[in-house]
Structures are given as C-alpha cells and as structure tokens.
C-alpha positions, -999 to 999 in steps of 0.1 A, spaced: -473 -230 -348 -480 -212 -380 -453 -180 -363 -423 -207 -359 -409 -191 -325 -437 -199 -301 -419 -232 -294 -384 -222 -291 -397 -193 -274 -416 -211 -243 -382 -240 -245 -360 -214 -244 -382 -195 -213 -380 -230 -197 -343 -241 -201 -332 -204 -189 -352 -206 -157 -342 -240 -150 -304 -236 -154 -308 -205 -131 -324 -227 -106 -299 -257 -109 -268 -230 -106 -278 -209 -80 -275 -174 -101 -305 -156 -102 -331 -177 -86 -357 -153 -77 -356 -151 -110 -357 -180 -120 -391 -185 -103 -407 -157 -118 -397 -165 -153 -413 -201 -147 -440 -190 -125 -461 -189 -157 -450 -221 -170 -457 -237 -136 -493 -223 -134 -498 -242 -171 -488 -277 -160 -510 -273 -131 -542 -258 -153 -530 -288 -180 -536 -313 -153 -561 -304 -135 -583 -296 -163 -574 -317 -197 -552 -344 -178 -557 -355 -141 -536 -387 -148 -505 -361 -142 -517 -342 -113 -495 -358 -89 -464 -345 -111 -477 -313 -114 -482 -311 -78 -447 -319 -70 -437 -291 -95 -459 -268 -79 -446 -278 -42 -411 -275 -54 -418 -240 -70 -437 -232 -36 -409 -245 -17 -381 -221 -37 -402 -193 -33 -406 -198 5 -369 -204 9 -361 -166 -9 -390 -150 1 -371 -123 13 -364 -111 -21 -396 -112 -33 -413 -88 -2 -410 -57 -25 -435 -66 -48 -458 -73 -20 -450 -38 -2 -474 -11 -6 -466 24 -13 
C-alpha cells in the first residue's frame, strides 16, 4: 500500500487479461498473465476463506478449461530441448 502502484498494478494485470479473454486476441495470453491471479483466489480460499471455494473452483475450471481448449499453443513450453 505504502508504493501506490501495487493496486493499479495487479487491476490493471486483471482487466488486461480479461478483455483478452472476452475478445478473442491474445488468449494464450491471456491465461498466462492471469494464471497467477488465478492461483491466488484459489490459495485465498482454500486457506483464509473456504466460504468462496466453490467460486474459486469455477475460476479455476474455467481457466483449466481455456487452457485445454488452446493447448496447442502452449506445447512449446512443455517441449524439451
């Protein structure tokens, strides 16, 4: 809080990954730029807030999902050599 750009920093990470998602351009992207922020709901919920786990769950599946459906252009990174 006390730096004054965390928070538009981490809104800014989130609104840029999600209009890439909703329009199509760049999701592979997309998915790895909110990869982090997906992992952080799911610790949030699971550890400090179980009362949102099923919503975090359904973000998670969705982000799964995404991935799944353009796997294709993420098989590079999982290539070796």
């Amino acid at each position: 809080e006390a730096t004054g750009y965390m928070w538009p920093l981490i809104k800014g990470t989130e609104v840029v990954g999600g209009l890439m998602l909703l329009t199509g351009v760049w999701v592979p992207l997309g998915l790895v730029v909110l990869a982090p922020v997906t992992v952080n709901i799911m610790l949030w919920n699971t550890q400090l807030d179980p009362s949102g786990l099923p919503v975090a769950g359904a973000v998670l599946g969705l982000h799964l999902l995404l991935a799944w459906a353009h796997r294709d252009a993420f098989r590079p990174l999982f290539r070796l050599g």
